[in-house]
C-alpha positions as CSV (number, residue, x, y, z in Angstrom):
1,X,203.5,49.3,-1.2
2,X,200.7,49.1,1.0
3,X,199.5,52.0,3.4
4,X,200.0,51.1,7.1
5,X,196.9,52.6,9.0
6,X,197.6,53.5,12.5
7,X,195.1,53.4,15.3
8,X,195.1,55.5,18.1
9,X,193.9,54.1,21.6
10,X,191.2,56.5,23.0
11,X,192.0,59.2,25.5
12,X,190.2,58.6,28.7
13,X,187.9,61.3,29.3
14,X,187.7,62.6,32.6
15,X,184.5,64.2,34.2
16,X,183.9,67.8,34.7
17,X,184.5,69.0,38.0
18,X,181.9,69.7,40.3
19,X,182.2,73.9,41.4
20,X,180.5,74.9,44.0
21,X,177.8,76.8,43.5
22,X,177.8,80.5,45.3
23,X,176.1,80.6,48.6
24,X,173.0,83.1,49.1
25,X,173.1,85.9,51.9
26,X,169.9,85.1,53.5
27,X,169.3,89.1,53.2
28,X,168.6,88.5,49.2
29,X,166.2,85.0,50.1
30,X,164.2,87.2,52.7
31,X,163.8,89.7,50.5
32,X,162.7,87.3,47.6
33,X,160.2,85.8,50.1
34,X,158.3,89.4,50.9
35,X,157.8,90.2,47.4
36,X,155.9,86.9,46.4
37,X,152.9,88.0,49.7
38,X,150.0,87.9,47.6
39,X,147.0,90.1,48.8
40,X,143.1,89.2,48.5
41,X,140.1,91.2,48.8
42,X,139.8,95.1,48.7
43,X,142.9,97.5,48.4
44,X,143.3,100.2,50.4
45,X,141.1,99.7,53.4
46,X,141.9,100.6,57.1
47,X,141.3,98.2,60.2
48,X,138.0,99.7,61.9
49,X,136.5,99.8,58.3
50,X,133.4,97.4,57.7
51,X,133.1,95.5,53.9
52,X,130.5,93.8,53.2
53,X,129.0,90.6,52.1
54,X,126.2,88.8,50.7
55,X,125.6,85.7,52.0
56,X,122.8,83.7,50.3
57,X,122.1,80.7,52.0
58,X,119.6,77.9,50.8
59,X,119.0,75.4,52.9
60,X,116.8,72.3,51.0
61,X,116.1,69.0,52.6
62,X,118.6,67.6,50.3
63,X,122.1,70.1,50.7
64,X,122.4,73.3,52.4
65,X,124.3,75.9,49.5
66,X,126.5,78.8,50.9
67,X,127.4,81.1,48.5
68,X,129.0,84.2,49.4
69,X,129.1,87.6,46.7
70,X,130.0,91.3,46.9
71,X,127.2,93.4,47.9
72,X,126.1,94.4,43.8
73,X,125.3,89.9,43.6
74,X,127.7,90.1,40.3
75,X,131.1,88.4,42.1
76,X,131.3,85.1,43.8
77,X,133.7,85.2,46.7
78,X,133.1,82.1,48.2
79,X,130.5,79.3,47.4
80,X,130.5,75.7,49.5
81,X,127.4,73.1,50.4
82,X,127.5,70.7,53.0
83,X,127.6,68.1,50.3
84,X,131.4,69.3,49.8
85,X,132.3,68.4,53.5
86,X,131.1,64.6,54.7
87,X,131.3,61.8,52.5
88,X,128.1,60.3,52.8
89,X,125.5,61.2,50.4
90,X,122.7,61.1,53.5
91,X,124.6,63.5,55.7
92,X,124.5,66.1,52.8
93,X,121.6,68.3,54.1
94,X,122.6,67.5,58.0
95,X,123.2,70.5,61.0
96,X,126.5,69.1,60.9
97,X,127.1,69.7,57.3
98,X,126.0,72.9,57.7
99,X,128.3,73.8,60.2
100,X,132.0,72.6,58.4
101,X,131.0,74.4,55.1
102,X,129.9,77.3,57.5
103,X,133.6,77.4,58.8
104,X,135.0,77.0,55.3
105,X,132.9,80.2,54.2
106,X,134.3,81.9,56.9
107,X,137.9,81.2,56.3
108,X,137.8,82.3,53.0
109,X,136.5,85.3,53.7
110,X,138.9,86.0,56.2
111,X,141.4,85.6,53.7
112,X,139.7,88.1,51.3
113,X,139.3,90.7,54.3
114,X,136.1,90.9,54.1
115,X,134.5,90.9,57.6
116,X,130.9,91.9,57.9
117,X,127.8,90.1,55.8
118,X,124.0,90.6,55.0
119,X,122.4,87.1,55.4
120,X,119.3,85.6,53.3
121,X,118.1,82.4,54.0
122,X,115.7,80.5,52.0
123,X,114.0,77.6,51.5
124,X,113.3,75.7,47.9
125,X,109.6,77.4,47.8
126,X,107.7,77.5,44.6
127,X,104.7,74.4,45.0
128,X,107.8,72.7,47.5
129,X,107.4,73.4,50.9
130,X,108.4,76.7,52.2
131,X,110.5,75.4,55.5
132,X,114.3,75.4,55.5
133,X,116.1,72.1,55.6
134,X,118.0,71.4,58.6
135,X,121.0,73.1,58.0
136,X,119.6,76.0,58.0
């Protein structure tokens, strides 16, 4: 007496079905889009209200450096050379150079609401010569 085994063919498994997902009111997607505005600079301030910059600018025969800080020297808000805009290492310290990362600084700073700045310009010095480059 010997055990038959039976086998069962397998079931055909059918795929889950797709459900829809629930539409969004536009209302709720606004409303997610207004609370990710991230704002820059100082709180707090009013339109007619001046803050200030430092902008130290040093202008070599080889780049022309831009670096923007608060008005205390401690915190860089922006800080772009002329070698950061053209490609070519010989344009670097060029009027044209100058110009582009002059723009850039002033973006940014637009961005961080900051709209009036104390320049100083200066040249390498020390036993160098003492004349700005040409992007200054």
């Amino acid at each position: 007496m010997q055990e038959e085994t039976v086998v069962e063919p397998p079931k055909k498994v059918e795929p889950p079905k797709k459900v829809a997902a629930p539409k969004k009111s536009k209302a709720k997607t606004e409303e997610r889009a207004e609370k990710q505005v991230v704002s820059y600079g100082p709180p707090n301030i009013s339109a007619d209200e001046l803050v200030y910059g430092v902008c130290h600018i040093l202008a070599t025969w080889n780049d022309t450096f831009i670096h923007v800080t608060d008005f205390t020297g401690r915190e860089t808000l922006v800080r772009i050379t002329g070698g950061m805009m053209v490609k070519a290492d010989r344009e670097e310290s060029s009027p044209y150079a100058a110009m582009l990362a002059a723009i850039e600084v002033v973006k940014r700073l637009k961005e961080l609401k900051i709209n009036a700045i104390h320049i100083k310009l200066r040249a390498k010095g020390g036993t160098d010569t003492k004349q700005p480059g040409p992007g200054a």
